[in-house]
C-alpha positions in Angstrom: 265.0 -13.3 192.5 261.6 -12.9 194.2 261.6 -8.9 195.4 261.2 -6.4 192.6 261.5 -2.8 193.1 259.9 -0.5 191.2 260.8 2.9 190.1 259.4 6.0 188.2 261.7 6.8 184.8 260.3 9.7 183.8 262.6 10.3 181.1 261.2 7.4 179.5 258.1 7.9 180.5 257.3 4.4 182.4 257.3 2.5 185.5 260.1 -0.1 185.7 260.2 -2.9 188.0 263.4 -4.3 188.8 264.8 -7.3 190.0 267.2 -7.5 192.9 270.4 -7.6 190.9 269.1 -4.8 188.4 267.5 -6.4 185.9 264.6 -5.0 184.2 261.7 -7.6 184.7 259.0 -5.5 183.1 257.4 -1.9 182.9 254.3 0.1 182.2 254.3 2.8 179.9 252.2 6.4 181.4 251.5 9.6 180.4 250.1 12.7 182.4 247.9 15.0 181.1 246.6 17.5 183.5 244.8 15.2 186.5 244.8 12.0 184.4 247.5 9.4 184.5 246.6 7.3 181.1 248.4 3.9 181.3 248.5 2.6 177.3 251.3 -0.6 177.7 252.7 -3.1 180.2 255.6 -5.3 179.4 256.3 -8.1 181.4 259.8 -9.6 180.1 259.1 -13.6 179.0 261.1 -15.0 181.7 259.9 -13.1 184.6 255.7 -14.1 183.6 254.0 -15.4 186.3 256.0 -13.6 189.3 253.8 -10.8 190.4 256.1 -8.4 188.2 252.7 -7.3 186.0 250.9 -6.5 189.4 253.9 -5.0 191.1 253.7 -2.0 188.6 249.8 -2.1 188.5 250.2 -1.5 192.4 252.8 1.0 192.0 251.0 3.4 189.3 247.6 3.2 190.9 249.5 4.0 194.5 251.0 7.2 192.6 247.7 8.2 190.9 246.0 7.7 194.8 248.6 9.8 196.5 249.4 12.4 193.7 245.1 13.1 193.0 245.0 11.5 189.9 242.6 9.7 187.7 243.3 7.1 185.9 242.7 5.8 182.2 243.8 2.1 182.2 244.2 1.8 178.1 246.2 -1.3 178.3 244.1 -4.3 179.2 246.7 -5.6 181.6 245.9 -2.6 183.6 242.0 -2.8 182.8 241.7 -5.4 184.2 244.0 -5.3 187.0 241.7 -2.4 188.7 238.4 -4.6 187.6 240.1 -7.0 190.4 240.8 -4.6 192.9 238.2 -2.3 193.4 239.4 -0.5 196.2 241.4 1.6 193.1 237.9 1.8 191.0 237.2 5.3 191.9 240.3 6.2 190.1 239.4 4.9 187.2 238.1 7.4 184.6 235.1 6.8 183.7 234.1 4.4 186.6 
């Protein structure tokens, strides 16, 4: 399983990534409040480390925050540090 989709479950409040057959390979935890987009966990599931899930959902939440005028508050260190590598997302980073 190399392609995972991800997906907005807002009912749970998090950004799941999915593997081809359905199986949940990891997910970030968000919450909205007002323009910000604060991102406070990121679960990776054990056997899925190492495959790009982690950055799949980074991608993903920093995509939405672009294209829906957010900032962003990158609480979880995952995430942190994620945008430190890709600073074409650092001027959505509150605080930046």
């Amino acid at each position: 399983m190399s392609h995972y989709a991800v997906t907005d479950n807002p009912q749970r409040g998090r950004y799941e990534a999915r593997g081809d057959d359905g199986t949940l390979a990891g997910f970030a935890d968000y919450r909205r409040t007002g323009d910000t987009l604060t991102l406070p966990h990121t679960v990776v599931q054990p056997e899925f480390e190492g495959r790009g899930v982690g950055s799949r959902l980074a991608r993903h939440a920093f995509d939405t925050a672009r294209r829906e005028g957010l900032r962003v508050r990158p609480e979880c260190s995952f995430m942190a540090g994620w945008a430190e590598r890709h600073p074409e997302f650092q001027n959505l980073v509150q605080g930046a």
